[in-house]
BALUM-488119 format. One record per residue (C-alpha): chain; y, x negated, z; residue in three letters. Coordinates in steps of 0.02 Angstrom, whole numbers. Each point is the difference from the previous one (the first is absolute). Example, Ala and Ser with C-alpha at 12.3 -4.5 7.8 and 13.67 -1.06 7.14 Angstrom:
2
<node "A" <-225 -615 390> "ala"> <node "A" <172 -69 -33> "ser"> 
***
This chain:
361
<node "A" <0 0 0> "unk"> <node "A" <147 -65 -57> "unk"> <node "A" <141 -34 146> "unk"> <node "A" <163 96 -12> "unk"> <node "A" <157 -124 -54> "unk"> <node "A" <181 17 78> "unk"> <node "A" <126 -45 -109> "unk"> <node "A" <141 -101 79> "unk"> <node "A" <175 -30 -36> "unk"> <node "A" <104 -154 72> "unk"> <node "A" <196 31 24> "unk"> <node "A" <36 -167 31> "unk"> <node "A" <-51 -158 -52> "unk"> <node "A" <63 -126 91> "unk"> <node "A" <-70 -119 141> "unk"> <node "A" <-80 126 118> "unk"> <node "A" <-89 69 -148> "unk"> <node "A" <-49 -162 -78> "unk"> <node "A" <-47 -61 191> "unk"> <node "A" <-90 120 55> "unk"> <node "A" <-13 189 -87> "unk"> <node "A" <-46 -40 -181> "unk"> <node "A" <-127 -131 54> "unk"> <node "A" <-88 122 132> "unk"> <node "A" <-13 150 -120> "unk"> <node "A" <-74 -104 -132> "unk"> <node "A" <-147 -54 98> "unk"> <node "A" <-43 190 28> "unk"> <node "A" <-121 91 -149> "unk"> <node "A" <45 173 55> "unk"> <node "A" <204 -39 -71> "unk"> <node "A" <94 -35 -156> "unk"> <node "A" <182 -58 -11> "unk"> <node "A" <68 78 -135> "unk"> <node "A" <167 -7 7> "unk"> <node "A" <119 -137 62> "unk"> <node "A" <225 30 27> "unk"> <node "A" <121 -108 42> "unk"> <node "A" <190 -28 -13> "unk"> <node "A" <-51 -154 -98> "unk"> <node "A" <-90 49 -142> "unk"> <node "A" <-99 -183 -36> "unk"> <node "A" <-79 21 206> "unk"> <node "A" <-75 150 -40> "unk"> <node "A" <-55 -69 -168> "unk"> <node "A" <-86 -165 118> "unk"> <node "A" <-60 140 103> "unk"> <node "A" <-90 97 -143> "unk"> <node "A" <-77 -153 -96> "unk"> <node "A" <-90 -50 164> "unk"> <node "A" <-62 135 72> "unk"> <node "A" <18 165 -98> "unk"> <node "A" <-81 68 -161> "unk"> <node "A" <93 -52 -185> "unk"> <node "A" <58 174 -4> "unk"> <node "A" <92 -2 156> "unk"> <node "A" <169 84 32> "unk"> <node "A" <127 -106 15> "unk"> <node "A" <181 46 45> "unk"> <node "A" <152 -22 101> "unk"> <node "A" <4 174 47> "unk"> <node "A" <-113 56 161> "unk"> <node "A" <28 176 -39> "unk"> <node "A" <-102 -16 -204> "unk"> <node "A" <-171 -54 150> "unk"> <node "A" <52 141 73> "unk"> <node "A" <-12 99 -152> "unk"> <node "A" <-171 -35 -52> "unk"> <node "A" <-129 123 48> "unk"> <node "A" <-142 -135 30> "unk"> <node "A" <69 -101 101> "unk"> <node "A" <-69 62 157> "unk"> <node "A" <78 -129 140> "unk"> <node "A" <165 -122 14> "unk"> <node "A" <41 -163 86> "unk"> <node "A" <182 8 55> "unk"> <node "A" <48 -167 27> "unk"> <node "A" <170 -35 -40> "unk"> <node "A" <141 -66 133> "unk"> <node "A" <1 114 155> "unk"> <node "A" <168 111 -62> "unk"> <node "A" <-116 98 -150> "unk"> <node "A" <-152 13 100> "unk"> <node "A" <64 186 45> "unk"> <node "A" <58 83 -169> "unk"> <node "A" <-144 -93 -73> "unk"> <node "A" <-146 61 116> "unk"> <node "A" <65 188 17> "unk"> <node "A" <21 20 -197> "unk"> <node "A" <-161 -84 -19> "unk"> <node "A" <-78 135 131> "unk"> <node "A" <85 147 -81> "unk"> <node "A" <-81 -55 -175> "unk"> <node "A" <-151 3 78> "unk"> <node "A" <-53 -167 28> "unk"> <node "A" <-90 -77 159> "unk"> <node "A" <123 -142 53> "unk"> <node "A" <-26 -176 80> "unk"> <node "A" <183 -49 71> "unk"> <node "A" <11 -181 24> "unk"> <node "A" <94 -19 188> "unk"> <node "A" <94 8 65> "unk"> <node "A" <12 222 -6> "unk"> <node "A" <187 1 -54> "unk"> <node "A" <154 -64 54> "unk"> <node "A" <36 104 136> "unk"> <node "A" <-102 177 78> "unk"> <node "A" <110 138 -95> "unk"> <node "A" <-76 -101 -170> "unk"> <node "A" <-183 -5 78> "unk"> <node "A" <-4 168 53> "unk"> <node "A" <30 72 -174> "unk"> <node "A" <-150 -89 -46> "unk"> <node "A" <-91 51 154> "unk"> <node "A" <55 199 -53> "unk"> <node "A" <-33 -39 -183> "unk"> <node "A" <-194 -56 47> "unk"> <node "A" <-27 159 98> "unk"> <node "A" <88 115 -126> "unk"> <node "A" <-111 -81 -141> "unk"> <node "A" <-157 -13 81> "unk"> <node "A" <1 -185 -66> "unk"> <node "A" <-53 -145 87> "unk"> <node "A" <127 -133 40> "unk"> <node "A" <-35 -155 110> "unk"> <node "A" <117 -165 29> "unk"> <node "A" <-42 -162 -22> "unk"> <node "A" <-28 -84 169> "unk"> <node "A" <-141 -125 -27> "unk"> <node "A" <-26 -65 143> "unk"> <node "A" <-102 145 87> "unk"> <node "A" <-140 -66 -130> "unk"> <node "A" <-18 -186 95> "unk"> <node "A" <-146 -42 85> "unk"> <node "A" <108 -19 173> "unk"> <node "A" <69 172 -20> "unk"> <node "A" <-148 112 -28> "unk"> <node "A" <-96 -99 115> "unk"> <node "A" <160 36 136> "unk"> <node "A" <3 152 -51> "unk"> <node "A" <-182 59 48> "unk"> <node "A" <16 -71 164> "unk"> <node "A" <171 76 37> "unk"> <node "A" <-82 152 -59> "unk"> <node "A" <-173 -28 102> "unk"> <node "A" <120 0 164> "unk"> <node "A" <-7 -175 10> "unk"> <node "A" <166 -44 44> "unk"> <node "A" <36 166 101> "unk"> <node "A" <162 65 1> "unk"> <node "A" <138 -102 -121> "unk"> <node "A" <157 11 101> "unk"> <node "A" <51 -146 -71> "unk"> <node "A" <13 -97 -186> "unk"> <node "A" <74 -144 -95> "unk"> <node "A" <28 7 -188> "unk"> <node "A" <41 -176 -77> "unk"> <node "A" <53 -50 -179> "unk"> <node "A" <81 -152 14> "unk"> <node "A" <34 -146 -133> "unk"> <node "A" <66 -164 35> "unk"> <node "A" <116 -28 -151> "unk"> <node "A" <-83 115 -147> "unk"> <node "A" <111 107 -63> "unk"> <node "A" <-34 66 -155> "unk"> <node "A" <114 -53 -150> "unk"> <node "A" <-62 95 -129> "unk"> <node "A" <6 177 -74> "unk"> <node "A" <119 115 114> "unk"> <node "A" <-42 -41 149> "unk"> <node "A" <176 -75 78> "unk"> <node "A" <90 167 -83> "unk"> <node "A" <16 140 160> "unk"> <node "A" <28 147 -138> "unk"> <node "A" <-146 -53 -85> "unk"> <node "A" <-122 -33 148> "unk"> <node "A" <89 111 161> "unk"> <node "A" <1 -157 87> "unk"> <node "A" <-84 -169 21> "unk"> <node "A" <-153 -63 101> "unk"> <node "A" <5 167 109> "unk"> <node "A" <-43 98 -141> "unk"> <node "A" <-113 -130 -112> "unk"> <node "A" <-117 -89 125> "unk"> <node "A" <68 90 166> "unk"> <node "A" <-67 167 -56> "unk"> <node "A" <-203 -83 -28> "unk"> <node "A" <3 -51 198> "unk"> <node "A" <101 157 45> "unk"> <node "A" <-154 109 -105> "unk"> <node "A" <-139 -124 84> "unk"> <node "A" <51 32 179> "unk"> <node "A" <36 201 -28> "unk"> <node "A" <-178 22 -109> "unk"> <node "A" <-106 -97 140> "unk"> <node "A" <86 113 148> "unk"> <node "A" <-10 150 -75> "unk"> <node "A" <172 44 45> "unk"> <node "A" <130 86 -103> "unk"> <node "A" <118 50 122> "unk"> <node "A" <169 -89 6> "unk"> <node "A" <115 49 138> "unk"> <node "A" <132 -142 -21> "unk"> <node "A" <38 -134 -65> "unk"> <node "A" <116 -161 11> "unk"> <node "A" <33 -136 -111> "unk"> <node "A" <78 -142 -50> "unk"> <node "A" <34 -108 -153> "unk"> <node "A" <92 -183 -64> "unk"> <node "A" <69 -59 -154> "unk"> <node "A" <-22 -176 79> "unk"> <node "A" <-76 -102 -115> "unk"> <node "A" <73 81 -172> "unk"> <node "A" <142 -107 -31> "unk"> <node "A" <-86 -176 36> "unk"> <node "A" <-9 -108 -151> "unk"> <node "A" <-114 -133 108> "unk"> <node "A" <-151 104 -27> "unk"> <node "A" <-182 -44 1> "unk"> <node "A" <-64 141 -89> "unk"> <node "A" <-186 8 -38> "unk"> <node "A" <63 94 -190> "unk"> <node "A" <145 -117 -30> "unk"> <node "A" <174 41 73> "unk"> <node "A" <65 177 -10> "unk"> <node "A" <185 47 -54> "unk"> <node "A" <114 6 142> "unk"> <node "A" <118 123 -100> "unk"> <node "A" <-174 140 -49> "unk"> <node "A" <-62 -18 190> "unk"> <node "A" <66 189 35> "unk"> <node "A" <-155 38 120> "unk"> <node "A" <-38 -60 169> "unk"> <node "A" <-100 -162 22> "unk"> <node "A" <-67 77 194> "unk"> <node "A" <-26 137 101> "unk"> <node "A" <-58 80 150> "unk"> <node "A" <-45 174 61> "unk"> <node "A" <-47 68 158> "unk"> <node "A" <-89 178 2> "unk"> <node "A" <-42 113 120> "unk"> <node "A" <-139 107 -53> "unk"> <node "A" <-26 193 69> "unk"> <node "A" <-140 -27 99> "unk"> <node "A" <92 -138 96> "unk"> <node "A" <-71 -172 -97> "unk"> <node "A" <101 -152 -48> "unk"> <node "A" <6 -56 -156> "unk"> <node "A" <101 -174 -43> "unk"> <node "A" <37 -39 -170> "unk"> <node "A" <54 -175 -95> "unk"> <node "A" <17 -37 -164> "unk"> <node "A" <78 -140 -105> "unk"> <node "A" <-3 -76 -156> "unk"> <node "A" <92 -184 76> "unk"> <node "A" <-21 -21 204> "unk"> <node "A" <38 -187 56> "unk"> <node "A" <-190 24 70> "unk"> <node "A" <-152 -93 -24> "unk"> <node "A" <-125 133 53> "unk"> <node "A" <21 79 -155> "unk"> <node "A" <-116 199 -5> "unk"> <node "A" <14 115 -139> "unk"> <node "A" <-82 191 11> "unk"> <node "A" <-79 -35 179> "unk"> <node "A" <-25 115 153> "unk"> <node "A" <-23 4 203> "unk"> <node "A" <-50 126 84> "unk"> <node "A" <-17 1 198> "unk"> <node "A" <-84 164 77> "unk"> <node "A" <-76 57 151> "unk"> <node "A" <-184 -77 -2> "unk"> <node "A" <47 -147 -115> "unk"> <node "A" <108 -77 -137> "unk"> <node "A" <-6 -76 -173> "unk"> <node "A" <98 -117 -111> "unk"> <node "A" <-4 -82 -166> "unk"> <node "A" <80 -158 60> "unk"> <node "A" <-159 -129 -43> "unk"> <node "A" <-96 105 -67> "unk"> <node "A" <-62 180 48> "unk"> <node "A" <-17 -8 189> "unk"> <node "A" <-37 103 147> "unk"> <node "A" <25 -17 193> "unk"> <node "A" <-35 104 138> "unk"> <node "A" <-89 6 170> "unk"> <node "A" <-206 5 26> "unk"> <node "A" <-90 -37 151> "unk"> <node "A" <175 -34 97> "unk"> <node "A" <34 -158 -130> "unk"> <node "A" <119 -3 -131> "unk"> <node "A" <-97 -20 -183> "unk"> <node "A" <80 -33 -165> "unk"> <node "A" <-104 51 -155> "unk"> <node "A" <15 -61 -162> "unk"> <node "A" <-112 113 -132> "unk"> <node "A" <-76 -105 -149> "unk"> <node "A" <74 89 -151> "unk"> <node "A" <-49 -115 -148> "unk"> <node "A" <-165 -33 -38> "unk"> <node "A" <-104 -175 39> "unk"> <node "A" <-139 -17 -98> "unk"> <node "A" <-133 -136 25> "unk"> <node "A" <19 -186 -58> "unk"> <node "A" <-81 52 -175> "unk"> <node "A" <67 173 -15> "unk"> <node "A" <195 69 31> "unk"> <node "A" <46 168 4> "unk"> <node "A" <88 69 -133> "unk"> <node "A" <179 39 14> "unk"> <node "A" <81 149 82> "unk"> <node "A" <108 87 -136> "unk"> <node "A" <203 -6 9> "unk"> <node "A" <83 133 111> "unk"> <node "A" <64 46 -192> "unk"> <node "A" <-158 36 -44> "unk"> <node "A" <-46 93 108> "unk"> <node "A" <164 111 11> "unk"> <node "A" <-38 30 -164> "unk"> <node "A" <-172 38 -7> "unk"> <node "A" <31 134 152> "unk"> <node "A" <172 46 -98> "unk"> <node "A" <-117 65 -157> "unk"> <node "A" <-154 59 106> "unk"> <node "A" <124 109 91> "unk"> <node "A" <71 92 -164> "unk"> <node "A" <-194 1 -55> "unk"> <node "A" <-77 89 145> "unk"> <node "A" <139 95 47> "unk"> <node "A" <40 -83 161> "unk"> <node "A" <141 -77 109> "unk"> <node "A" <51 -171 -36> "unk"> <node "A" <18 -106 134> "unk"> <node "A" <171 -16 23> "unk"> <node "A" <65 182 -9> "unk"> <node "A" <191 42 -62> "unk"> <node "A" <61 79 175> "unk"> <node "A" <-61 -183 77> "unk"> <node "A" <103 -86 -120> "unk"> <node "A" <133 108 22> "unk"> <node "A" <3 -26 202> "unk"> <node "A" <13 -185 -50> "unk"> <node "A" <145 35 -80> "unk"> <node "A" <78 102 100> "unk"> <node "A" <-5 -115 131> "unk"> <node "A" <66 -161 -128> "unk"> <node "A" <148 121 -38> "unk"> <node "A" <23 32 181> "unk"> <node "A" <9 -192 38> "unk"> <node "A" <134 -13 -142> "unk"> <node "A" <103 126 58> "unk"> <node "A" <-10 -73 184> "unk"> <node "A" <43 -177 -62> "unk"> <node "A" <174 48 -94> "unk"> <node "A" <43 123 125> "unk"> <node "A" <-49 -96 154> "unk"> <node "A" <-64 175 92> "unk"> <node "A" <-166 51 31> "unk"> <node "A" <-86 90 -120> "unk"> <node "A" <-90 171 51> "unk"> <node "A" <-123 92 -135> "unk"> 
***
């Protein structure tokens, strides 16, 4: 029996989809991309001639994918400000819609995607990754097993030393909503929210520096940035106070004069135990009157003459459950109101930091 094919369209076709989107889907039987947009014509050609059929749409205009009865799902990932009108026209044609993260630019955006989901019947998921690691679905059966007991308490970390991205639109704030916050910020912030189980904001505070953006005397991992495009923050911080009473600190930075550099990690301390991703996936808590610290095994050691074979990318596998969702009818795993909390809460840290008042939700 012959298995059904999804046909895909990619709005989009920059780095995210050349990094990680495009390469995922194409390693799955059950899809076809077969039709590729960008602003710049000759990316979506690139785009087509490596992974799409010869008779491929390509185009400059999202809306002509849009327009094409067989394409039956689309990749939105263009800079954070078109997420929104992208996504909810894309739902209202009828398509199912992968939205690369973060949600939008601020909550009123996400929740017209959120409403244009339900009003469809369409399935739309964001693309937050890192719930796919080995660390994270192995934290999250044991938050979920009662391990850790009650999380009253959590640290999300994304912090780079000196790599701030040079490329692309990342520096522009009307392009993006903001700077590592919003780009890496919003993985930790989804990490820490997805492995408590907690979608409940009460309030929030937060704080963030333009500190680094005029230095010349850089260091930068991708060459030096322009002092004069730098419109986004190089740091902030949040503080949130969650309904149910928990604690959740928040850091994120694309250049912190640190040297204990952490990008998309998570802490959690609860009532019976805690966790971290600080060397590793670890856990602590008290047997037998001792402290213990426990350190799962999460790649596989073969013997001398055999080694197991690898574990496939957290792309992969986002993708693989992305398309097996649409094919059984069933939730993906990161669901839009999730995303949209995350958001919510990014916004909320925004508002805090230019207004320098707590933010309530």
């Amino acid at each position: 029996m012959e298995k059904p094919c999804l046909n895909i369209g990619i709005i989009g076709c920059g780095g995210i989809a050349n990094g990680k989107h495009m390469p995922a889907l194409s390693k799955i039987r059950e899809v076809r991309m077969t039709a590729f947009c960008d602003i710049i014509e000759e990316r979506a050609q690139k785009a087509r001639e490596k992974y799409g059929a010869p008779d491929s749409l390509v185009t400059t205009d999202y809306r002509k994918i849009l327009e094409d009865p067989s394409i039956d799902v689309v990749h939105v990932l263009t800079p954070n400000r078109w997420h929104s009108d992208i996504t909810v026209d894309a739902l209202e044609a009828g398509k199912h819609v992968m939205c690369e993260k973060p949600m939008a630019i601020n909550s009123e955006e996400a929740k017209k995607m959120l409403d244009a989901a339900a009003r469809t019947g369409k399935k739309l998921t964001i693309g937050y990754q890192s719930r796919q690691r080995p660390d994270a679905r192995y934290l999250k059966q044991e938050v979920e097993a009662g391990t850790l007991g009650d999380i009253y308490y959590a640290k999300a970390t994304a912090v780079r030393r000196r790599a701030v991205p040079t490329w692309g639109v990342f520096l522009d704030e009307y392009a993006q909503g903001g700077g590592p916050l919003i780009d890496i910020g919003t993985h930790a912030l989804d990490l820490t929210l997805w492995t408590m189980d907690n979608y409940r904001p009460k309030y929030c505070v937060g704080t963030n520096y333009h500190a680094l953006n005029k230095q010349t005397n850089q260091g930068n991992d991708w060459g030096n940035w322009d002092p004069d495009k730098f419109t986004v923050e190089d740091s902030a911080f949040g503080f949130i106070v969650m309904e149910n009473g928990a604690t959740i600190t928040l850091e994120a930075s694309w250049a912190l004069n640190v040297l204990d550099a952490r990008e998309a990690i998570t802490q959690l301390c609860g009532t019976l135990g805690g966790a971290d991703m600080l060397d590793g996936l670890r856990f602590n808590g008290i047997k037998n009157n001792q402290k213990y610290m426990f350190i799962p095994q999460l790649e596989g050691k073969g013997a001398a003459f055999y080694s197991a074979s690898k574990q496939p990318s957290s792309a992969d596998l986002e993708a693989r459950q992305w398309i097996d969702a649409i094919l059984c009818d069933r939730d993906p795993c990161v669901l839009p109101a999730q995303a949209y909390t995350v958001t919510r809460i990014l916004e909320g840290l925004y508002v805090s930091a230019k207004t320098g008042d707590i933010f309530r939700f």
